[in-house]
N, C-alpha and C positions, 0 to 999 in steps of 0.2 A: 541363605543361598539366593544370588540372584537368578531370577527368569526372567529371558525379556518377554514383556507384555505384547501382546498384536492389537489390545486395547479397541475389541471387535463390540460394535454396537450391541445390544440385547435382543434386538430384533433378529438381527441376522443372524445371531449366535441362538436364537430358537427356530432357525429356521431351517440350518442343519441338522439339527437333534434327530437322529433316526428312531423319531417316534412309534413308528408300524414296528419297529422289530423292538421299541425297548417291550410296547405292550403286548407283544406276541410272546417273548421269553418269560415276561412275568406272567402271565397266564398260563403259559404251558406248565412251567414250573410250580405254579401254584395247584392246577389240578394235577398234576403226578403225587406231588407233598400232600396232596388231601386223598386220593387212593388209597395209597403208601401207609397213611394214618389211621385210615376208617377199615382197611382188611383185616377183615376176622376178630374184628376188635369192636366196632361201632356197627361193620356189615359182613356177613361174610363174602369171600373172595367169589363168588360168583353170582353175585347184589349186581341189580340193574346199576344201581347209583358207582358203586368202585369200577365196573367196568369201562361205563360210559367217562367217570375220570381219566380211567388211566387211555383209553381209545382216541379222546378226544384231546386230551393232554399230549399225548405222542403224536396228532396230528396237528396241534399249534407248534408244537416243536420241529416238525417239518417243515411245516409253512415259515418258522423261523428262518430255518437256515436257506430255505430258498429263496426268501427274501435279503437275507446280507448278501448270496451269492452272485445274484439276478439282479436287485432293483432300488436296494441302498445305496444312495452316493457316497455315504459316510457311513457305513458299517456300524456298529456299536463294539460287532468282534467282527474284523473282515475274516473271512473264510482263508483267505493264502497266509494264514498264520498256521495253517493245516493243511498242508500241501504233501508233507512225507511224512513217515515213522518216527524216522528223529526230532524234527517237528512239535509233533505230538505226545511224544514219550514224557516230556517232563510237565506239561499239563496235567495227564492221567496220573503221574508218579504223584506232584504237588496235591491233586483229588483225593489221591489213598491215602498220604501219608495225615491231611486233617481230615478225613473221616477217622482213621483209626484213633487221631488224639480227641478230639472231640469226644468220641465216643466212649472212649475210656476216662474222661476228664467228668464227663456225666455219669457213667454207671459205677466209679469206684468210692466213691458217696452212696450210695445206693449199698453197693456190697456191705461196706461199713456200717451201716446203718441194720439194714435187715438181719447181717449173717453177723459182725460182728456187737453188736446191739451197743454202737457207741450213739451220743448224740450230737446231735447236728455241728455241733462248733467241736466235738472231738473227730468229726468226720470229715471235714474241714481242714484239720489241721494233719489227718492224714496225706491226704492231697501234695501237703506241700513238697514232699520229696520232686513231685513229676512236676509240678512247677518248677522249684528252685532248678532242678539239673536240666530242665527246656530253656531255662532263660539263660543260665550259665555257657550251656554247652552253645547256643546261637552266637552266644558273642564268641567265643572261641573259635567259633567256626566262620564269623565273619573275618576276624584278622587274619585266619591262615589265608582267605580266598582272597584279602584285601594283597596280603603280604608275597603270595604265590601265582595271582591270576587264574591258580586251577581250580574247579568246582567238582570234577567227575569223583577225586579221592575222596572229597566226602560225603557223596551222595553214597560213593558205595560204603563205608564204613558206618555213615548213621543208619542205612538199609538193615544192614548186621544188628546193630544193638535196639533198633525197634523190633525186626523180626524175634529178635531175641527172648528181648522181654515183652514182648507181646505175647509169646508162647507161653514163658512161664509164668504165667497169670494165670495159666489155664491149671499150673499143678499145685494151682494155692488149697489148700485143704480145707478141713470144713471149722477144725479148730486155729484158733488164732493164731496167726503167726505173725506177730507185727515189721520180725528184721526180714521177711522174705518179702512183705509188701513195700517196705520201703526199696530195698533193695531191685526188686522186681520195677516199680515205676522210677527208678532211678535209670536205671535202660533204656527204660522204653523214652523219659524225657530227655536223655542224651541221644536218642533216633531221630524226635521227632523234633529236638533244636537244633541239630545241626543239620537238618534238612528244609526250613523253614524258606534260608535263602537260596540254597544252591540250584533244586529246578527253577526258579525264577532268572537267576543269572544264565543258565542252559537253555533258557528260551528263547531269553532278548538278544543272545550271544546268536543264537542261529538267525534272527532277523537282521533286519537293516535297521540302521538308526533310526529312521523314520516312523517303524514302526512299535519304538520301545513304550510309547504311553498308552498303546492299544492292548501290547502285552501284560503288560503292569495291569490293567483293569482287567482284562479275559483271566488273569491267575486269579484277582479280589473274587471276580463272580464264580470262579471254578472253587475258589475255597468257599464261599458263603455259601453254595448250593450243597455241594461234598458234605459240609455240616449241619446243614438242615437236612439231609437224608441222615444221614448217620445216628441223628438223635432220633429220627422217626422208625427207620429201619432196626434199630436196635430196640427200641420199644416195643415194634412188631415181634421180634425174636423173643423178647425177654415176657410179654402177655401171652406169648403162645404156647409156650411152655409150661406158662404158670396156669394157665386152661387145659392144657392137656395134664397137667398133675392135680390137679383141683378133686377131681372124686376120688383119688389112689387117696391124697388126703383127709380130704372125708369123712373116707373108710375106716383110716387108721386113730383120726382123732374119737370116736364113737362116740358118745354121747354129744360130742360138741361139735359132732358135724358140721350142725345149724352155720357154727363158726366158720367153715369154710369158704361158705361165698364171703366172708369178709377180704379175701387173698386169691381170689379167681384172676383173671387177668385186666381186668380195667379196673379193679380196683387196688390189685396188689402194690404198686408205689407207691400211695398214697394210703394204704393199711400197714406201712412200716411201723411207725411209734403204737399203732394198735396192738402188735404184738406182746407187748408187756402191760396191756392196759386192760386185755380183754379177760382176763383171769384164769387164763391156761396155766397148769402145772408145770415143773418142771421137763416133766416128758414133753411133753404137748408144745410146746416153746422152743425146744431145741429141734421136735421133729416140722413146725413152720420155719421155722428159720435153713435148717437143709433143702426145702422147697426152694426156697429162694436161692441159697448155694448154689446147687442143682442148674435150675432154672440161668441165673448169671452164666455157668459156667459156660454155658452154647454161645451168649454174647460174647465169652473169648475169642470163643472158635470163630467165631464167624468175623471179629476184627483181625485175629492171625490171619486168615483169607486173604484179604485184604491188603495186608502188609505183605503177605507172599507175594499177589498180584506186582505191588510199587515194585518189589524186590526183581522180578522178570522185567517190567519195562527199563528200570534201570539201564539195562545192557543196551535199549535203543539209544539212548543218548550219546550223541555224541559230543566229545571234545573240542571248543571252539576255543581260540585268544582270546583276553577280554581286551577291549578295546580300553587304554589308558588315556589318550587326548579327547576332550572335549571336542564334537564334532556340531554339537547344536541343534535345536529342535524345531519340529513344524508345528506351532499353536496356532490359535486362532478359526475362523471359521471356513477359510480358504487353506481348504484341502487338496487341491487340484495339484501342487507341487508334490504332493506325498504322494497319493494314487498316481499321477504319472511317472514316476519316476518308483515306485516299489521296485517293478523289474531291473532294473538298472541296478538298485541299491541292492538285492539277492545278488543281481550276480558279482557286483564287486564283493560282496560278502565270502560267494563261493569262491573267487580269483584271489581275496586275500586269504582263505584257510589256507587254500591249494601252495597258496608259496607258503605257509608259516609251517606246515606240515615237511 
């Protein structure tokens, strides 16, 4: 593809860089992610140190956005990318739908592993159902929106089959079932490929041209954030569990107690292959391994949540044309034609829905 170049000095092109707010976001986001990770796990939830993250985390995250809104010339995320509901609906939608894949793309190796005691490369090659049907299903879902211009059918249809099979993960049993797990993340990666592109096209469709490379970067950093919570927040669910069952275990292992802090919560991911090593019985082996069962099954629940959340803003979105001609871009370091003229470019945006409607 060609782009034309504005072939902006390196001087000038770092002189724009809205450096206050890229190091404001990466620091808020860093101590929220370090909170996040250290409660109840490394401190508990009312530790000088998690509070002071998560307090002081959410107050750089303010000062962020009062900085793009107030005193950024050049934004990193201008704020009037979130002016309404509709707006904002396919952000948050895009945010759920890759926490929920992420999350499940991490813990369903884990299941495998702990509950059904395959290893690593057969755990692996479970996987591939929710891959292959995510990759599959994106390209199919590209050509219809390429071939139709509409996005909204399939946002709501891959809503349906994530919600779907994101639920019945939660009715996997404790014994093996290998055709409902393939079959199950076979759902869930037809949800969560055919939704990869659609909020992003529902974004950039409600801006103005101008602002389509700002949208394209605020989706990257809303999905790379969504997924680093998602791996941590799930880990928080899935240790907290395994600590709150850790003495019922214990109990019931008797003599091999001792064994149980091997599988407490900061240790329990990484004591998976211990389980067949440590010389537990066959009793004793099948009752560690429903620990972990057990335990996983809350991370369902708590990614169904989730997918329900995407599944309600859904209905915020609205339906735009997609624009088929090449109207062209604003690069370079002079931004001044894009920030003035944003307002302009919304309302022809709104003046052309209004007649296409």
């Amino acid at each position: 593809m060609r782009v034309p170049s504005p072939r902006t000095p390196i001087a000038a092109g770092l002189k724009v860089i809205d450096w206050t707010g890229s190091l404001l976001i990466i620091g808020g986001s860093l101590m929220v992610l370090l909170a996040l990770d250290f409660g109840d796990v490394v401190y508990s939830w009312s530790s000088a140190t998690v509070i002071c993250l998560l307090v002081f985390g959410t107050a750089v995250m303010a000062l962020f956005v009062v900085n793009e809104w107030k005193i950024a010339k050049n934004p990193i995320i201008p704020v009037w990318l979130f002016t309404s509901p509709t707006k904002i609906a396919p952000y948050v939608v895009f945010a759920c739908n890759s926490y929920v894949f992420i999350g499940q793309a991490y813990y369903l190796p884990l299941y495998a592993q702990s509950v059904l005691a395959a290893s690593a490369l057969r755990s692996g090659l479970y996987l591939l159902p929710l891959i292959v049907s995510c990759s599959l299903a994106a390209a199919a879902a590209g050509i219809f929106m390429q071939q139709t211009g509409k996005y909204l059918p399939v946002m709501y249809i891959a809503q349906g089959f994530l919600v779907l099979g994101s639920g019945l993960l939660i009715s996997l049993e404790f014994e093996a079932n290998i055709t409902k797990l393939v079959i199950f993340q076979i759902l869930v990666g037809i949800g969560v490929g055919m939704n990869i592109e659609a909020p992003i096209l529902a974004a950039q469709a409600a801006t103005s041209i101008r602002d389509t490379a700002a949208v394209t970067a605020t989706m990257g950093f809303v999905r790379s954030l969504s997924t680093a919570i998602s791996v941590v927040v799930g880990g928080v669910v899935f240790q907290n569990e395994m600590n709150a069952k850790n003495a019922g275990l214990a109990s019931q292992l008797g003599s091999s107690s001792t064994l149980a802090s091997e599988f407490n919560g900061d240790n329990a991911a990484s004591s998976v292959e211990e389980i067949s090593t440590l010389g537990l019985d066959a009793a004793q082996e099948a009752l560690v391994r429903k620990t972990y069962f057990e335990a996983l099954r809350m991370v369902w629940v708590m990614y169904v949540a989730f997918a329900g959340l995407a599944t309600v803003l859904n209905l915020f979105v609205r339906a735009h044309k997609l624009r088929t001609e090449n109207e062209g871009a604003v690069l370079g370091a002079d931004r001044s034609r894009q920030q003035g003229s944003s307002a302009a470019g919304v309302a022809e945006l709104e003046l052309r829905n209004e007649r296409d409607d």
